[in-house]
Structures are given as structure tokens and as C-alpha cells.
N, C-alpha and C positions, 0 to 999 in steps of 0.2 A: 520505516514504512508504517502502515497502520493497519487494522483490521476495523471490520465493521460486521455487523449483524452476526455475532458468536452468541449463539443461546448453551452450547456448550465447548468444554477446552479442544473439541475435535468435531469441530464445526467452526467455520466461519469465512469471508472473504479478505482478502489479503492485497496490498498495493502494497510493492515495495521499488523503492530507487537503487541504483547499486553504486559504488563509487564513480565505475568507471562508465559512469552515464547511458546506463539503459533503465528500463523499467519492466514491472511485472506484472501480470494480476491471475491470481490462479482462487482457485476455487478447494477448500476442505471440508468434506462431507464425512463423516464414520470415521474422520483418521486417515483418509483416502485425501491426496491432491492432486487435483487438474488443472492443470495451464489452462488457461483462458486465452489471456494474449501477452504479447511483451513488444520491445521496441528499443528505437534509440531515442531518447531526450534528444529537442533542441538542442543545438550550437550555445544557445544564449542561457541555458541552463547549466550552470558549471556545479558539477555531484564530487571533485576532489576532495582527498581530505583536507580539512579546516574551512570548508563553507557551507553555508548554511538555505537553505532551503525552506519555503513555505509549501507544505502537503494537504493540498485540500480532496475529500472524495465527497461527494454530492451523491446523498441515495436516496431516489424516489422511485416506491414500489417496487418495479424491477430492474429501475434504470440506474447505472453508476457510471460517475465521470470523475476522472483523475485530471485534477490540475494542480501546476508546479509552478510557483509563483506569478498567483494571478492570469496562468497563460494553460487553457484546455489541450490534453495530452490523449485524452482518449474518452469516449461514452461506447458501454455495454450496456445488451439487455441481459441480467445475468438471472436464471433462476437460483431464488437465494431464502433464507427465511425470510421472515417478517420481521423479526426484530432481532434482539443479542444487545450483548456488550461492543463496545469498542475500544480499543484501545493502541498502543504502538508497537512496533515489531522489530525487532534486529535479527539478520540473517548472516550467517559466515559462510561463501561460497565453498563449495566442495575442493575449488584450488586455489583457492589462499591460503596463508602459511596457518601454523598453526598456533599462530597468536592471539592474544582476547581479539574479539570485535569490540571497540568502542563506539559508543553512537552517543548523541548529545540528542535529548528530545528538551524542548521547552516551552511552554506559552501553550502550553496544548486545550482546546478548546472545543467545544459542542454545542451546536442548536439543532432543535428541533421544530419542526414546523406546527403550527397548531391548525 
């Protein structure tokens, strides 16, 4: 998944995919996290292990859109900062075994609008 707008390590917004093809978006303010929304991926998005996925999140002002290969998943208006870092994120669900999570990030990219 990815994070966007983090000004600091317990703050920031979160989009994450999971294997078995749902999605997230939760909100961490103080260290505190709040669900936003979640869901089920498209059919035609396949989130198994060994495939690969494009994650794009679109933030402007207050609005954020999750789309998964080229194909719109969701838009929120979310109160969020104004700015932060971004970067990627790996989660291990509370009932998966308790082996590493490996996640493969690559091609990671960033624009900004002027």
C-alpha cells in the first residue's frame, strides 16, 4: 500500500490492498487509526501472491482517489494535512501466520502539481 500526506511517523493517510482482494483507507492522527472505508477489489484486479499491481492515490486538497490499475476504486473527502511525506506500506493481517510479510514495491513514483 502507500501513505500520503505523513508530516509526522503517527500521522498520515494509508491505502492498502490486501492479498485476498479487498482494500483500505484508514486515517492515523496522534498514533490513533480510523477506518475511513474498505471494500472488495474488482474481479479483474487479481491481489494473489506473485502479481503485480499498479497503486495510484490522487490528492487534491481534501480529496483522495484510490485507483488500481488504471481503473478508479474509490474518492474520499478526507480531513487530512496539508502536506507530509509519502511513501509505501506493508501490513501483516492479525490472522495470517506468523511468517515475514514480503511485499515487492518497485517503479515508485511522484508528481506534483504546480
Amino acid at each position: 500500500g502507500l501513505v500520503v500526506r505523513q508530516p509526522d511517523p503517527e500521522t498520515f493517510l494509508a491505502f492498502v490492498l490486501t492479498s485476498g482482494g479487498k482494500y483500505f483507507i484508514s486515517k492515523r492522527a496522534n498514533g490513533v487509526t480510523t477506518p475511513i472505508t474498505s471494500g472488495e477489489l474488482p474481479a479483474s484486479i487479481v491481489t494473489s501472491v506473485g502479481k503485480t499491481n499498479t497503486i495510484k492515490i490522487s490528492c487534491v486538497d481534501k480529496y483522495f482517489a484510490l485507483a488500481v490499475n488504471n481503473q478508479l476504486i474509490d474518492i474520499r473527502e478526507i480531513d487530512a494535512p496539508a502536506e507530509g511525506d509519502v511513501g509505501v506500506i506493508a501490513i501483516r493481517s492479525k490472522n495470517e501466520s506468523s511468517e515475514p510479510t514480503r511485499v515487492r514495491f518497485d517503479n515508485f513514483k511522484l508528481w506534483t502539481r504546480r
